[in-house]
N, CA, C and O atoms as a GROMACS GRO file, in nm:
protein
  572
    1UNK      N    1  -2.730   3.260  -1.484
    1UNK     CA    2  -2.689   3.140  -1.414
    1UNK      C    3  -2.577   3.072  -1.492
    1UNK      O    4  -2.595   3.046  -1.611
    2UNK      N    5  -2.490   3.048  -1.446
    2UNK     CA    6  -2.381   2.983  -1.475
    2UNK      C    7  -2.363   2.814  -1.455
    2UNK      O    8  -2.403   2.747  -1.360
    3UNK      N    9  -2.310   2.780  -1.544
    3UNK     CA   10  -2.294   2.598  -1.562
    3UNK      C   11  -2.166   2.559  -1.521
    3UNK      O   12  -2.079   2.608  -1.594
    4UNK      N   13  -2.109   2.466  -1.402
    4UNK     CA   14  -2.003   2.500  -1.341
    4UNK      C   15  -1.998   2.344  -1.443
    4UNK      O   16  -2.086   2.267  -1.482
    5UNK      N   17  -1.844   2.350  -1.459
    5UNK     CA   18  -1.800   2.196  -1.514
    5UNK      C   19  -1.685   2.131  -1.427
    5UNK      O   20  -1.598   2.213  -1.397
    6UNK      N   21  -1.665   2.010  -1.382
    6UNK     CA   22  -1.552   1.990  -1.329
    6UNK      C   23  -1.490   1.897  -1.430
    6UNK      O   24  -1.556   1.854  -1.524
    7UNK      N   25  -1.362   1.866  -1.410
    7UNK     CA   26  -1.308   1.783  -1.527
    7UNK      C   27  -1.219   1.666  -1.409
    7UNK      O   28  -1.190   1.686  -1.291
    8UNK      N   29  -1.199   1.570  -1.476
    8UNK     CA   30  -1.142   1.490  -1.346
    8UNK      C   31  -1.044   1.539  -1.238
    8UNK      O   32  -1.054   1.507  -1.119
    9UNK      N   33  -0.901   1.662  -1.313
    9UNK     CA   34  -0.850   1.676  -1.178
    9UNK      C   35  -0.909   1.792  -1.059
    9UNK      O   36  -0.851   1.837  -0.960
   10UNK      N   37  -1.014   1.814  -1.100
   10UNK     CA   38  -1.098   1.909  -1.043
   10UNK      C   39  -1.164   1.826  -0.879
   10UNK      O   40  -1.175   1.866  -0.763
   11UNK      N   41  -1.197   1.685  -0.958
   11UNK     CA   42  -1.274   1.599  -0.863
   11UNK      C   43  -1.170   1.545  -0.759
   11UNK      O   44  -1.193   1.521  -0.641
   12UNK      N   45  -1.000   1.525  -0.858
   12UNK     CA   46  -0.905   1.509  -0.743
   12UNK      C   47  -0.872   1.589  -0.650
   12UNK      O   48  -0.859   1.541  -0.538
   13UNK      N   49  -0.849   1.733  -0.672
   13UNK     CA   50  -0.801   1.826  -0.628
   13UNK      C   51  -0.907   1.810  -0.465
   13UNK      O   52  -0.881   1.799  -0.345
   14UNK      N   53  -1.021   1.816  -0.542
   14UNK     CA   54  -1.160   1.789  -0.417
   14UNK      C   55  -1.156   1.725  -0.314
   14UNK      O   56  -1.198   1.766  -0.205
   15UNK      N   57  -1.084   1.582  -0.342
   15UNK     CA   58  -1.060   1.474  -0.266
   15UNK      C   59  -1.208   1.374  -0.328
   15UNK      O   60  -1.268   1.275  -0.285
   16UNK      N   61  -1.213   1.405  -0.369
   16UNK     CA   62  -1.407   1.305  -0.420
   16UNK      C   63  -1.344   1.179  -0.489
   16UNK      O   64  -1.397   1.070  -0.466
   17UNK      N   65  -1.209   1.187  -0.593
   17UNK     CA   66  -1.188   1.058  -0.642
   17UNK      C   67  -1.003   1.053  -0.596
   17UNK      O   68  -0.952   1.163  -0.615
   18UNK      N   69  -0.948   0.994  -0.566
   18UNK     CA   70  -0.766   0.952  -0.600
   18UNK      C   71  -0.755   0.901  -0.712
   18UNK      O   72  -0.650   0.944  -0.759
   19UNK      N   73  -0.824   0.805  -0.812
   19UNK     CA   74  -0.800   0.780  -0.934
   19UNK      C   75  -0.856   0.742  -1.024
   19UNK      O   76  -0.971   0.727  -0.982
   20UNK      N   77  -0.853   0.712  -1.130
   20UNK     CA   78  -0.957   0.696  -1.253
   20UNK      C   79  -0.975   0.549  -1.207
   20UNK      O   80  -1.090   0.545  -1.164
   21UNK      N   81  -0.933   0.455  -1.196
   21UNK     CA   82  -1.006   0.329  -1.132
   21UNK      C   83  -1.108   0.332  -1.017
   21UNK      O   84  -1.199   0.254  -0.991
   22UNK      N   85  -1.059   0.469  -0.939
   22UNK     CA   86  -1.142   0.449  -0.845
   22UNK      C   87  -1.306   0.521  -0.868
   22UNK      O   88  -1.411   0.481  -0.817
   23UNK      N   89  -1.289   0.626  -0.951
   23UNK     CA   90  -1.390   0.692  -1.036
   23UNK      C   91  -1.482   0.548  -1.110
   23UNK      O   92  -1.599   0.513  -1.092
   24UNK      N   93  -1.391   0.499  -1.183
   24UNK     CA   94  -1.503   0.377  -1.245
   24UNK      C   95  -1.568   0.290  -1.158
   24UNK      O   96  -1.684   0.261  -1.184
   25UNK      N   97  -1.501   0.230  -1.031
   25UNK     CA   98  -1.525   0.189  -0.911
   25UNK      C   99  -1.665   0.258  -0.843
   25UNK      O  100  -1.764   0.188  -0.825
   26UNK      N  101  -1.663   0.380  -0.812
   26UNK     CA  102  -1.775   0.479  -0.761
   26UNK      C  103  -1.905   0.515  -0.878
   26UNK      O  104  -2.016   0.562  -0.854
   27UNK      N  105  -1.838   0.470  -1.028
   27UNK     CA  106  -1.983   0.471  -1.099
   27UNK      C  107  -2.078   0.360  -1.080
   27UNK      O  108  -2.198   0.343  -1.062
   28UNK      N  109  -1.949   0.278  -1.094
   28UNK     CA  110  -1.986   0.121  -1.140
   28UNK      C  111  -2.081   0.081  -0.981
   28UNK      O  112  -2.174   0.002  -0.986
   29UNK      N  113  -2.049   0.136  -0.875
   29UNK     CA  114  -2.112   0.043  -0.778
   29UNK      C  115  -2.173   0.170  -0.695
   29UNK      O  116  -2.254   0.123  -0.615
   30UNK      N  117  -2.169   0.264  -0.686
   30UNK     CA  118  -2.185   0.397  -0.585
   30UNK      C  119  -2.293   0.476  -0.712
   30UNK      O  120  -2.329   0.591  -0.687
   31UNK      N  121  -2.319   0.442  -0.781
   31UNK     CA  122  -2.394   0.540  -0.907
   31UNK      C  123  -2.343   0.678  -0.888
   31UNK      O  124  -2.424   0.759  -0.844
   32UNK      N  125  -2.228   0.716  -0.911
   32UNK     CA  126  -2.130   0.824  -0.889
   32UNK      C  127  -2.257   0.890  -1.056
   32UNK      O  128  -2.344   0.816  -1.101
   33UNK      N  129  -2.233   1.016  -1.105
   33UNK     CA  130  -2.230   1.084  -1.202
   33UNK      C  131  -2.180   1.031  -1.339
   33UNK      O  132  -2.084   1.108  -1.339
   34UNK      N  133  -2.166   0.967  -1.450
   34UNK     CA  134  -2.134   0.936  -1.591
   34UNK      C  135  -2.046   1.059  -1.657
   34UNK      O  136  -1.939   1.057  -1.718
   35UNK      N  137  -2.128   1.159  -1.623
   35UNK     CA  138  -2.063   1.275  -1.669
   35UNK      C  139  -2.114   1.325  -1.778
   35UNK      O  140  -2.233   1.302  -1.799
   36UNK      N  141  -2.022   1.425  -1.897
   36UNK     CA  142  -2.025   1.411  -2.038
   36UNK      C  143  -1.886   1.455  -2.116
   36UNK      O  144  -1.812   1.551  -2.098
   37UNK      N  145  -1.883   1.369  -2.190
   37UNK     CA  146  -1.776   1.404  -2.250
   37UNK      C  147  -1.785   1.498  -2.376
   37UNK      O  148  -1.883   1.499  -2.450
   38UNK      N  149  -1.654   1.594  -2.397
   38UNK     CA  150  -1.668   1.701  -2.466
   38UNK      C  151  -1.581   1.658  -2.562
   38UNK      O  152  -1.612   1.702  -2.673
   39UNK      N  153  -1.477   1.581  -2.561
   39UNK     CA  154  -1.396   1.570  -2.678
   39UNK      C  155  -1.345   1.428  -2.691
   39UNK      O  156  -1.412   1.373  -2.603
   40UNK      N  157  -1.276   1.340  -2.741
   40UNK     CA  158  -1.269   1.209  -2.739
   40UNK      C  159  -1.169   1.210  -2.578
   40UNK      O  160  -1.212   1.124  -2.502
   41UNK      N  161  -1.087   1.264  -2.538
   41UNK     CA  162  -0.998   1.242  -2.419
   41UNK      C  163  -1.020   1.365  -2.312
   41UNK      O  164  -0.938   1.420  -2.238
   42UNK      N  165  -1.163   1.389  -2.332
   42UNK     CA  166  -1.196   1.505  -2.193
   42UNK      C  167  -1.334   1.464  -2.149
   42UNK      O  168  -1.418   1.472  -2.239
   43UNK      N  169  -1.382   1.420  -2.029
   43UNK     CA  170  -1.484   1.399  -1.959
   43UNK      C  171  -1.497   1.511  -1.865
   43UNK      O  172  -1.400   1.553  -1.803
   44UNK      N  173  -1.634   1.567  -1.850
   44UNK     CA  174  -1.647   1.687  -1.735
   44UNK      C  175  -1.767   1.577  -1.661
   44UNK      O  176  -1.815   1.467  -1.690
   45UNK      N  177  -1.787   1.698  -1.526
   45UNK     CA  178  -1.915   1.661  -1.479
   45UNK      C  179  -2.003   1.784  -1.434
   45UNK      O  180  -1.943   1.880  -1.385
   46UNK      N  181  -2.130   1.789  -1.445
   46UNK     CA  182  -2.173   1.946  -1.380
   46UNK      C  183  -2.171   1.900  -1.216
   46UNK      O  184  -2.200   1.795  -1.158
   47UNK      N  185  -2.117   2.048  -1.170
   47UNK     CA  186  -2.074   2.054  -1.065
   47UNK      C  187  -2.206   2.028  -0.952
   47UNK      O  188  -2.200   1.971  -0.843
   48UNK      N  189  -2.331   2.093  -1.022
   48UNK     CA  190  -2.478   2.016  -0.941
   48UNK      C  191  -2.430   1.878  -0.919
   48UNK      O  192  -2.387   1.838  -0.811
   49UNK      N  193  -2.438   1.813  -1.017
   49UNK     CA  194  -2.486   1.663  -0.984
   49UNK      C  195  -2.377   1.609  -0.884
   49UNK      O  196  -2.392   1.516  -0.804
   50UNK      N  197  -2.275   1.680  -0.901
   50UNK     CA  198  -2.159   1.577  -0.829
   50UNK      C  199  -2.215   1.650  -0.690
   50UNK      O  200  -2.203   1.564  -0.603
   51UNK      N  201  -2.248   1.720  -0.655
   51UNK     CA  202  -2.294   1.787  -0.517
   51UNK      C  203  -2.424   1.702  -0.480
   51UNK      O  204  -2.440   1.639  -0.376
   52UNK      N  205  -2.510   1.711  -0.584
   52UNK     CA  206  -2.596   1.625  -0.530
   52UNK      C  207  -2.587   1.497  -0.492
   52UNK      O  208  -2.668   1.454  -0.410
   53UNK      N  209  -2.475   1.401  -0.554
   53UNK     CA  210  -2.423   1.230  -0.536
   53UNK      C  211  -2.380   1.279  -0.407
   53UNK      O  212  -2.423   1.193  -0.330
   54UNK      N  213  -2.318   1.368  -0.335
   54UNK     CA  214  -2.204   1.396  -0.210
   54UNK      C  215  -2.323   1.416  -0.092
   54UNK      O  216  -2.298   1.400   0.027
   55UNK      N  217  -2.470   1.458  -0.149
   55UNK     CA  218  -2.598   1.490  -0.072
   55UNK      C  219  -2.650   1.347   0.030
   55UNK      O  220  -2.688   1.312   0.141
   56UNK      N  221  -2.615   1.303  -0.104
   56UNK     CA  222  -2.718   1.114  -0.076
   56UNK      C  223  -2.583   1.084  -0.015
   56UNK      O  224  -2.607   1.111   0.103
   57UNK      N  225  -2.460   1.047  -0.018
   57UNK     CA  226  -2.419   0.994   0.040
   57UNK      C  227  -2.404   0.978   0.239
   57UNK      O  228  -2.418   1.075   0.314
   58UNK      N  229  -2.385   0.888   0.268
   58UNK     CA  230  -2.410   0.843   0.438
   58UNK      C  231  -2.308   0.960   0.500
   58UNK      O  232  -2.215   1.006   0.433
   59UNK      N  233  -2.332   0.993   0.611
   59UNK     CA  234  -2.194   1.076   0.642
   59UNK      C  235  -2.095   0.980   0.775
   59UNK      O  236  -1.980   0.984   0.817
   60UNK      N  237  -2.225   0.896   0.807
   60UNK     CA  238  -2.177   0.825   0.891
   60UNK      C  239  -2.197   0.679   0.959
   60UNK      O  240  -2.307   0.688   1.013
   61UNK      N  241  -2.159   0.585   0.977
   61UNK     CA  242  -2.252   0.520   1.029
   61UNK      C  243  -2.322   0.482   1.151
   61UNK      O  244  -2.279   0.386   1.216
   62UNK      N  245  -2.419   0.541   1.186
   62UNK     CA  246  -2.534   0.572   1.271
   62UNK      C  247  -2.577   0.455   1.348
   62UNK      O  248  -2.623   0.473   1.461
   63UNK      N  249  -2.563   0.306   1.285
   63UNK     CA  250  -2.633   0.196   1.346
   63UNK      C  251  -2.490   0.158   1.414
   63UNK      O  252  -2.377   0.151   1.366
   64UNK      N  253  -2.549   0.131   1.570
   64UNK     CA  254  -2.407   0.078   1.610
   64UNK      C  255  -2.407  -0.119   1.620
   64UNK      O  256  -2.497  -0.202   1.624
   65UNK      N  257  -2.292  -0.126   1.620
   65UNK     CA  258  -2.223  -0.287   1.562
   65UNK      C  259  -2.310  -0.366   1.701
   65UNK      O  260  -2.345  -0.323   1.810
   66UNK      N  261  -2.319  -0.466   1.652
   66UNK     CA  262  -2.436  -0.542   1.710
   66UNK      C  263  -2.391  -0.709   1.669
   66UNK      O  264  -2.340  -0.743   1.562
   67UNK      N  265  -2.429  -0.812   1.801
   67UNK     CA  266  -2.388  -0.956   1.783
   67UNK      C  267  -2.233  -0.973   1.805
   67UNK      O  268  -2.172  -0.930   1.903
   68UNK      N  269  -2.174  -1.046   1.690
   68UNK     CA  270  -2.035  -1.105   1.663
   68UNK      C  271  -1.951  -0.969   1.632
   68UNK      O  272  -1.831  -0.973   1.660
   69UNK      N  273  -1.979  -0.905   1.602
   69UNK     CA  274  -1.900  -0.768   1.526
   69UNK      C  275  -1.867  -0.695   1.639
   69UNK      O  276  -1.760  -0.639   1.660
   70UNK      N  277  -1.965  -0.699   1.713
   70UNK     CA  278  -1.986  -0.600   1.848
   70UNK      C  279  -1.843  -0.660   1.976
   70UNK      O  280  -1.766  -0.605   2.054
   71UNK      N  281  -1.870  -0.784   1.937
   71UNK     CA  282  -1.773  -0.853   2.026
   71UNK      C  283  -1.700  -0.866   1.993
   71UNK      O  284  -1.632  -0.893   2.091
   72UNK      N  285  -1.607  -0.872   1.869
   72UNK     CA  286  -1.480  -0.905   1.798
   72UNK      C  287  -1.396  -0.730   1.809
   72UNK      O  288  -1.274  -0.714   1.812
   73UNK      N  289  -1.494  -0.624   1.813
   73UNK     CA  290  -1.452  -0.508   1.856
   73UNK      C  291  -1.371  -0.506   1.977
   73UNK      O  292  -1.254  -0.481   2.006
   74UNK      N  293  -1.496  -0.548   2.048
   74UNK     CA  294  -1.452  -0.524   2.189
   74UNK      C  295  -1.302  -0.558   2.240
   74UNK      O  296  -1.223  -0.491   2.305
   75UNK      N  297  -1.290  -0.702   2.179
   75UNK     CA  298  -1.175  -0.811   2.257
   75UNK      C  299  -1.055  -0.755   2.144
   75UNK      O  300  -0.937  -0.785   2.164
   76UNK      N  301  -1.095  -0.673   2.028
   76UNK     CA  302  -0.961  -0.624   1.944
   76UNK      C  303  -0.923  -0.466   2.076
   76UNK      O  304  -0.816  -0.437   2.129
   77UNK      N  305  -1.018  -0.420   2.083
   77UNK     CA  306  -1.019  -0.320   2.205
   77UNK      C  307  -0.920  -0.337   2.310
   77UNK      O  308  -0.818  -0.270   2.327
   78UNK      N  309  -0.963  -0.440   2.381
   78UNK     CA  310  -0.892  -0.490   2.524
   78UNK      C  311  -0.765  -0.560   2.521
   78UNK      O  312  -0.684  -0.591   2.609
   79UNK      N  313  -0.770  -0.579   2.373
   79UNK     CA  314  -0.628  -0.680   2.334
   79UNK      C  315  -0.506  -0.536   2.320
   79UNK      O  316  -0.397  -0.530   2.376
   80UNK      N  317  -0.561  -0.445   2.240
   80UNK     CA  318  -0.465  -0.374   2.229
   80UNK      C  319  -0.430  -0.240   2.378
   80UNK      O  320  -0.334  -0.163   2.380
   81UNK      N  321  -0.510  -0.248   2.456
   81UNK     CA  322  -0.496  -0.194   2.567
   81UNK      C  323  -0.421  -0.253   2.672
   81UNK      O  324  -0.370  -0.180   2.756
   82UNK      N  325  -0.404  -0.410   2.680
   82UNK     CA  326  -0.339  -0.463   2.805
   82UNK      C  327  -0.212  -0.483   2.686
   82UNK      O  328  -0.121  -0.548   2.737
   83UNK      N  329  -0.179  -0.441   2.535
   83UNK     CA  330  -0.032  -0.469   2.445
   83UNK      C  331   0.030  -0.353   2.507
   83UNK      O  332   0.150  -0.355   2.536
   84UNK      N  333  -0.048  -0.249   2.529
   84UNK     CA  334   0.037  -0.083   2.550
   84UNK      C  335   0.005   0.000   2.469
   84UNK      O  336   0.092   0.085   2.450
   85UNK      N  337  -0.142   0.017   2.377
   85UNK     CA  338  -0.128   0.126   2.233
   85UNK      C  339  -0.177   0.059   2.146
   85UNK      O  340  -0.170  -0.064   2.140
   86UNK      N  341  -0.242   0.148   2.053
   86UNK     CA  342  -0.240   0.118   1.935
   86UNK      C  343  -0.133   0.065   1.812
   86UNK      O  344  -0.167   0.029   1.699
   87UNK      N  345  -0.030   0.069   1.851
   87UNK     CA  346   0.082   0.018   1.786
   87UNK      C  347   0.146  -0.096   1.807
   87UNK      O  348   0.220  -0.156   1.729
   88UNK      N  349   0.110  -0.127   1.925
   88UNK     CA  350   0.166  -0.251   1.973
   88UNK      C  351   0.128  -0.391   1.916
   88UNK      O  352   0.204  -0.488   1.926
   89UNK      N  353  -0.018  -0.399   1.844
   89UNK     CA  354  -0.006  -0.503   1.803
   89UNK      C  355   0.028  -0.599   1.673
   89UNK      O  356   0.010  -0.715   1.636
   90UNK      N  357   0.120  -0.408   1.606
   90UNK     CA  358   0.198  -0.447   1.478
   90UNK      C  359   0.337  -0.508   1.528
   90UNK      O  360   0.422  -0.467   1.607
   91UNK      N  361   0.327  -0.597   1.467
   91UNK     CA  362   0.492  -0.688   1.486
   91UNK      C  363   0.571  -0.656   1.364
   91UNK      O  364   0.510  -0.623   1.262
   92UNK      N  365   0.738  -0.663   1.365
   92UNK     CA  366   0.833  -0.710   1.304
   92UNK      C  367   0.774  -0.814   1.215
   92UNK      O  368   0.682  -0.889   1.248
   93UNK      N  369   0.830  -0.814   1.109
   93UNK     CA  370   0.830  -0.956   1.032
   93UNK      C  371   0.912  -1.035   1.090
   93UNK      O  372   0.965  -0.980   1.186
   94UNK      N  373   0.960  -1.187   1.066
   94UNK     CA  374   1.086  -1.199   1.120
   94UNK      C  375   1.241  -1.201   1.007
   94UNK      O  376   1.349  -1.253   1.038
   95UNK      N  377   1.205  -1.116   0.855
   95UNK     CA  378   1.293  -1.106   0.806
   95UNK      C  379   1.321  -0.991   0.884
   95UNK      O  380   1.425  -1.009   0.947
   96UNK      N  381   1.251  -0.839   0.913
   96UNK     CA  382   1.335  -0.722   0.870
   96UNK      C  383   1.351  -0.752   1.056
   96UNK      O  384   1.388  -0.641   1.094
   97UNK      N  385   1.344  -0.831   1.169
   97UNK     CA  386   1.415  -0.843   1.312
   97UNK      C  387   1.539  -0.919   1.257
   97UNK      O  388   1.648  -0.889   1.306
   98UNK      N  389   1.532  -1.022   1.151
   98UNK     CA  390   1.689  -1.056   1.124
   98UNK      C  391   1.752  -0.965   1.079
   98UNK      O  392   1.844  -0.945   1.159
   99UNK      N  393   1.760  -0.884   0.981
   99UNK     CA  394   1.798  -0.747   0.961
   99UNK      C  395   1.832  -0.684   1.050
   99UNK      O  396   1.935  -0.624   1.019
  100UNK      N  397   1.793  -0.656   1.177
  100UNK     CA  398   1.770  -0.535   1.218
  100UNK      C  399   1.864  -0.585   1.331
  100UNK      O  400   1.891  -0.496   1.411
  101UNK      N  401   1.926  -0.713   1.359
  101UNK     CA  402   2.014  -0.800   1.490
  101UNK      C  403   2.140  -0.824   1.346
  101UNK      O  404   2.132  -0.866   1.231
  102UNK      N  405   2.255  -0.766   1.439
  102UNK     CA  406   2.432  -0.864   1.374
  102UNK      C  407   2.439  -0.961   1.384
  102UNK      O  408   2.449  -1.017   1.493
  103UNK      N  409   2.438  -1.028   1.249
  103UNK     CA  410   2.461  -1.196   1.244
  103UNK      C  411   2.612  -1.181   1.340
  103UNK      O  412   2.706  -1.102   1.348
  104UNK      N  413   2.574  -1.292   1.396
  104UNK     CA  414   2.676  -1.355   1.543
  104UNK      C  415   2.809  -1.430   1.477
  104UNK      O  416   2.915  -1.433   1.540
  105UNK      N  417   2.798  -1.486   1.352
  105UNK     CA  418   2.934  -1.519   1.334
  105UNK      C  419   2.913  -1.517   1.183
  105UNK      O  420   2.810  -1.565   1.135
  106UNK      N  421   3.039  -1.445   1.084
  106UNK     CA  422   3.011  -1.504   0.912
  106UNK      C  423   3.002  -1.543   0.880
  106UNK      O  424   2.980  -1.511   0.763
  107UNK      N  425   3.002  -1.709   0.921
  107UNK     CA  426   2.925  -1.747   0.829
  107UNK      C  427   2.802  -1.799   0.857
  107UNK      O  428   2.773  -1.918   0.858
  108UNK      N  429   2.742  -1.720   0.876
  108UNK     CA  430   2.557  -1.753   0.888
  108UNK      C  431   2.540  -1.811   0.784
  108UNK      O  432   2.592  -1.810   0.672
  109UNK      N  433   2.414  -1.893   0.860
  109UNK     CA  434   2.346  -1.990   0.720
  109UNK      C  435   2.251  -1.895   0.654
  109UNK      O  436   2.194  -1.803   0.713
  110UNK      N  437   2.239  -1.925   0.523
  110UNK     CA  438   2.166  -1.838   0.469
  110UNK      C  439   2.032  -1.886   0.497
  110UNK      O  440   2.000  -2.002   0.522
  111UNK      N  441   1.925  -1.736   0.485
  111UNK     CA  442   1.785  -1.707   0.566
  111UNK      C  443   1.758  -1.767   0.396
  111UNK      O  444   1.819  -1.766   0.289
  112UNK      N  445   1.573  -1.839   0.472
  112UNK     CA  446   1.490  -1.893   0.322
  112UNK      C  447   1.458  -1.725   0.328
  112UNK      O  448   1.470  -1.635   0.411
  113UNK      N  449   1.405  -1.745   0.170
  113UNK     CA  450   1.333  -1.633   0.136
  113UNK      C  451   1.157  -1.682   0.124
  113UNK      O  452   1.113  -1.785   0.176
  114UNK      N  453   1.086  -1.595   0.054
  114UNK     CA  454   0.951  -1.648   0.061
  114UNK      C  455   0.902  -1.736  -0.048
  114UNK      O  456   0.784  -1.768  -0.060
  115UNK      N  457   1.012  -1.778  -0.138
  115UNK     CA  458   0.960  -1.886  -0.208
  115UNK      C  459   1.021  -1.994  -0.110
  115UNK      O  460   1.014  -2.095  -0.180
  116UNK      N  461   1.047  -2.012  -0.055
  116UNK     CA  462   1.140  -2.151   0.017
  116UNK      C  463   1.308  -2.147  -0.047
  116UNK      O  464   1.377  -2.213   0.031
  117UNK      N  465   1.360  -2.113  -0.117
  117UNK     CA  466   1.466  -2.143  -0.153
  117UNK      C  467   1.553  -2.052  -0.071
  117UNK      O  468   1.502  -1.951  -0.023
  118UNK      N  469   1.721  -2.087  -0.043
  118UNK     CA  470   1.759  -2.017   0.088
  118UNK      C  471   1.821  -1.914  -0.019
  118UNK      O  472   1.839  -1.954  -0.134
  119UNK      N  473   1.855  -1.777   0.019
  119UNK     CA  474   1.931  -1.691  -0.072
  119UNK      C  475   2.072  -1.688  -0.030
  119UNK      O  476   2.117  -1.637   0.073
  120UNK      N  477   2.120  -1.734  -0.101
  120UNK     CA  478   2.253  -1.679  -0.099
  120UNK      C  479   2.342  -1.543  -0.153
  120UNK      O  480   2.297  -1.481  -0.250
  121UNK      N  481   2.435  -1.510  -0.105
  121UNK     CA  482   2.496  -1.368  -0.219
  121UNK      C  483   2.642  -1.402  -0.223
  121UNK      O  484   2.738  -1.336  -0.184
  122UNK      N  485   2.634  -1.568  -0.304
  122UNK     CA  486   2.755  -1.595  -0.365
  122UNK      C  487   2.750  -1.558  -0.539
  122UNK      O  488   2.850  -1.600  -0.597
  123UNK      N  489   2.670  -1.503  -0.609
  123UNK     CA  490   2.642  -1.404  -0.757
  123UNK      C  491   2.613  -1.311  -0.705
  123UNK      O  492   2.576  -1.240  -0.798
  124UNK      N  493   2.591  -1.202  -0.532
  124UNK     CA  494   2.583  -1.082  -0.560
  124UNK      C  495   2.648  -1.027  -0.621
  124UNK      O  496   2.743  -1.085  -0.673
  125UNK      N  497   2.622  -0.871  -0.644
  125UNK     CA  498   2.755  -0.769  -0.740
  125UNK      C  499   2.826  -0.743  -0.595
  125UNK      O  500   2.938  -0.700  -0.623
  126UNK      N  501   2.816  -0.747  -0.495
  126UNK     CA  502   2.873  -0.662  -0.395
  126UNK      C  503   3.010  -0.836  -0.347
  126UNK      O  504   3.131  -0.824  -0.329
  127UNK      N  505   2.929  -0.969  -0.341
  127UNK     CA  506   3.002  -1.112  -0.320
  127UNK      C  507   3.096  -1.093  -0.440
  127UNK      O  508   3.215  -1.097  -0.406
  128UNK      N  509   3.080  -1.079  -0.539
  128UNK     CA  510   3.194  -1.113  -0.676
  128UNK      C  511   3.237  -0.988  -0.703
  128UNK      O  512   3.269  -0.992  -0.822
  129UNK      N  513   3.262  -0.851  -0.649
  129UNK     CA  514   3.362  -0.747  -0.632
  129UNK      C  515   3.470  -0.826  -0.528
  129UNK      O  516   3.591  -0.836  -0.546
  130UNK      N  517   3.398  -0.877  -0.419
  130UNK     CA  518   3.501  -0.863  -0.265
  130UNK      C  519   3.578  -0.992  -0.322
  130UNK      O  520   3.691  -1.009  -0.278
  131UNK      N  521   3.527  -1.085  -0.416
  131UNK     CA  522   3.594  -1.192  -0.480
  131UNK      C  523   3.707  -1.168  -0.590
  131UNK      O  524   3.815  -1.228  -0.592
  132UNK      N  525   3.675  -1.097  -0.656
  132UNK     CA  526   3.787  -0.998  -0.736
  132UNK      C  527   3.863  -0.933  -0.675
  132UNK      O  528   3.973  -0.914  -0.726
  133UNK      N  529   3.836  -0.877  -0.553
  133UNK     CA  530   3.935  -0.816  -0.515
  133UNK      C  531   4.030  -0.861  -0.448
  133UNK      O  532   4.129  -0.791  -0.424
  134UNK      N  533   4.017  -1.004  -0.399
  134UNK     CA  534   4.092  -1.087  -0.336
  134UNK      C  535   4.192  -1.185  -0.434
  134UNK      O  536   4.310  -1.214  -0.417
  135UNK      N  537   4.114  -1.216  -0.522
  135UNK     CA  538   4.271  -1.287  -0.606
  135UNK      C  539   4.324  -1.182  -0.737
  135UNK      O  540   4.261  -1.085  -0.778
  136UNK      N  541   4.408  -1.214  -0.770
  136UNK     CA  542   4.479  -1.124  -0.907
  136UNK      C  543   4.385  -1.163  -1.014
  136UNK      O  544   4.316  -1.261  -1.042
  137UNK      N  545   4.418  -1.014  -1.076
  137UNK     CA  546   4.333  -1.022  -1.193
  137UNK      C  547   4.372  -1.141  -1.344
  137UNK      O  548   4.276  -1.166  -1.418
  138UNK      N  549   4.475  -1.190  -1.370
  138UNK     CA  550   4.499  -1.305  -1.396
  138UNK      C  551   4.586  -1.384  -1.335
  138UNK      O  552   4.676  -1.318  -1.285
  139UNK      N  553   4.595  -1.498  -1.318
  139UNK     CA  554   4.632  -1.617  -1.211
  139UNK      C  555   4.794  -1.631  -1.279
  139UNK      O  556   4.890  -1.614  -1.203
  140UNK      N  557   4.812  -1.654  -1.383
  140UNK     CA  558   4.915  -1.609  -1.466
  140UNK      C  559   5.026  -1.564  -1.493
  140UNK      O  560   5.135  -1.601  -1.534
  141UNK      N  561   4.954  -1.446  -1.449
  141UNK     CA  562   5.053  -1.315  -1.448
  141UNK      C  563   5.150  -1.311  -1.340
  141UNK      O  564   5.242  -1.231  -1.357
  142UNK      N  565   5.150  -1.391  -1.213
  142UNK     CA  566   5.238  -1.435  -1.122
  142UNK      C  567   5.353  -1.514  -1.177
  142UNK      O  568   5.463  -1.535  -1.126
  143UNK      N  569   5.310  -1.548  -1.277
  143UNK     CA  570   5.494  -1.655  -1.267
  143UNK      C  571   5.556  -1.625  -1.410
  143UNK      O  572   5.666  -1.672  -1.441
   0.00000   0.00000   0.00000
């Protein structure tokens, strides 16, 4: 009989964990396996136990939604059926629809950003090239 070991990217490869937070996550609250460690920076697990944690776990959930839950389904249901789809009831932000429409004349006022302050791109690198490139490189040197 043979002692199978997995080592963490064994458990990724699996799909059982995406990451070592989420591994501590699944000990800490799921009583996932501890493991054992073989060297100070290698943790295995025997491949039983992690089969057996995958045994106990739910495969599904069986009790159907009941009360307030049952109804907040429903009307998310019917909401997105009279939108057109499942997609429909993701919106635009209204930065990336300003983006996405040609400001109507240059000089638009500048859009707030999400701290409140409005942005301007009078210090962009792209505003102080097109600014350089418009007057001489010394003022000076003309006369």
């Amino acid at each position: 009989m043979y002692i199978v070991l997995w080592r963490f990217s064994d458990l990724r490869a699996r799909g059982i964990v995406g990451s070592r937070p989420q591994l501590k996550n699944l000990q800490v609250k799921n009583g996932f396996p501890l493991g054992q460690k073989l060297s100070p920076n290698t943790r295995t697990w025997l491949a039983s136990e992690i089969e057996d944690w995958i045994a106990t776990r739910p495969v599904e959930n069986t009790r159907p939604l009941q009360g307030a839950a049952k109804a907040k389904r429903e009307r998310r249901l019917q909401s997105r059926a009279v939108q057109g789809g499942d997609h429909a009831h993701k919106r635009k932000s209204p930065r990336r629809a300003a983006a996405a429409e040609p400001a109507t004349s240059p000089a638009a006022p500048p859009t707030p950003t999400r701290r409140g302050r409005a942005s301007t791109t009078r210090n962009s690198k792209r505003a102080r090239i097109a600014r350089s490139a418009q007057q001489p490189a010394h003022p000076k040197a003309d006369t």
